[in-house]
N, C-alpha and C positions, 0 to 999 in steps of 0.2 A: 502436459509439459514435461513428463519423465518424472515427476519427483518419486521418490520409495517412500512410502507411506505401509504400514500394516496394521490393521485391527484387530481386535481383541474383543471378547466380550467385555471386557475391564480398562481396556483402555487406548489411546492411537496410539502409535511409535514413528517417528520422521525421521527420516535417516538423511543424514547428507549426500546432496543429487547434484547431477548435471543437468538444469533442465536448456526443455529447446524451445524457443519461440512455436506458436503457433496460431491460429481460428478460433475466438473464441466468442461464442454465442451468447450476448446477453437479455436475451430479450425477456425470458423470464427469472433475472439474477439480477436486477440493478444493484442493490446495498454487496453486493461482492465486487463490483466493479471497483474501487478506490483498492482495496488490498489486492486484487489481479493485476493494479497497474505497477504497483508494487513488484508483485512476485513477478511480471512481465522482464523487468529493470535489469532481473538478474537471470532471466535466460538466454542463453546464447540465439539470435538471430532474431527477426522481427516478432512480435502478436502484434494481429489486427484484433482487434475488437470490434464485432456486427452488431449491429441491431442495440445501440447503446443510447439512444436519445433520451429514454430515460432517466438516465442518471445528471440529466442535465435540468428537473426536476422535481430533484429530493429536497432534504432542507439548505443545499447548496447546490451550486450547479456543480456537479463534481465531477464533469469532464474539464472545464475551462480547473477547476481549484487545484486539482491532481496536477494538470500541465503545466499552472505555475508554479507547485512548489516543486514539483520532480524536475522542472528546470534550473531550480535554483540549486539541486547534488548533482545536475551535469547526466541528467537522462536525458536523451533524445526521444521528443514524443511530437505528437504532432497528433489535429483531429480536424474532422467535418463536423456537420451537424447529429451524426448518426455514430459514427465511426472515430475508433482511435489506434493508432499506430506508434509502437513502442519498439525502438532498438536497442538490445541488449548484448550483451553485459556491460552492466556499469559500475563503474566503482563509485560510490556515493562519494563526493566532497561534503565533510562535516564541516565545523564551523560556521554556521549559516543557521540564519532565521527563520523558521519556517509562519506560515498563517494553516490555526485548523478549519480557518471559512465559519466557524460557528459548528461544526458540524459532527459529529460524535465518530462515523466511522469515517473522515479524511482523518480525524486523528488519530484515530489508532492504527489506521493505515502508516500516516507516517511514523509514528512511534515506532512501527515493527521495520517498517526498513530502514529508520534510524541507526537502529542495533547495529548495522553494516558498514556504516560510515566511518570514514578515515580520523574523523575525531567529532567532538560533540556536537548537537544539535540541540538545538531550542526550536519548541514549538509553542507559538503562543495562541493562546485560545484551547487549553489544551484540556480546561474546566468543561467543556463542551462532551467529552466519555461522561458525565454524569446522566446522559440521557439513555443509556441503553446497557452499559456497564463500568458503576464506581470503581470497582476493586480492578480496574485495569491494570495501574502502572503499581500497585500492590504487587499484583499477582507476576509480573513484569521482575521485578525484587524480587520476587520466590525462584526466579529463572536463575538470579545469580547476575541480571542486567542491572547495572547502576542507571538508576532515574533519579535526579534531583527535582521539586516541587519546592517553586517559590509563596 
């Protein structure tokens, strides 16, 4: 997608990118699917997503969960049964409720392109990161992102 990224024996570095729509193969990557739909939102021109039926699967269906909530910030998304199609760039509308499905990575998925939004967001269900990693919205706070936890 373009993004600058550099590694390090010590550490990654992300640099602010332009990125572009593209092809992106999930057939063996489902649990990356929810945060690619994400980073899809904010590249310039479509991603399709192939070979994605499994994420429809997990402990959520997280093709249909991702297209409801990224429709409620004003992403254009759309899918088949296998397939998903995202046009970017989008400006996130904040002020809106999101659902995390139950599901540990649509949350944090939206958590992170939360961070982009025109103003806050709630996500409810958001207890559900305790399944795979607690210190999410901690570690979120160490960024310098305000996270409020009811």
């Amino acid at each position: 997608m373009g993004g600058k990224t550099e590694v390090t024996d010590k550490e990654v570095i992300v640099y602010p990118s332009s990125l572009s729509g593209c092809e992106l193969d999930m057939q063996n990557c489902p649990d990356l699917g929810p945060i690619l739909m994400v980073l899809a939102s904010f590249a310039q021109g479509e991603t399709k997503m192939i070979n994605a039926a499994r994420l429809r699967y997990k402990e959520s269906d997280r093709i249909e969960a991702m297209e409801t909530e990224l429709r409620k910030v004003g992403v254009p998304i759309h899918s088949s049964e296998g397939e998903v199609w995202i046009q970017g760039p989008t400006a996130w509308k904040g002020g809106v409720t999101l659902d995390g499905h139950k599901d540990h990575r649509i949350v944090m998925a939206l958590a992170i392109g939360a961070t982009m939004a025109d103003a806050p967001v709630t996500i409810e269900g958001a207890e559900a990161i305790a399944k795979s990693y607690p210190g999410f919205f901690r570690d979120l706070r160490s960024l310098g992102i305000e996270v409020k936890e009811k």
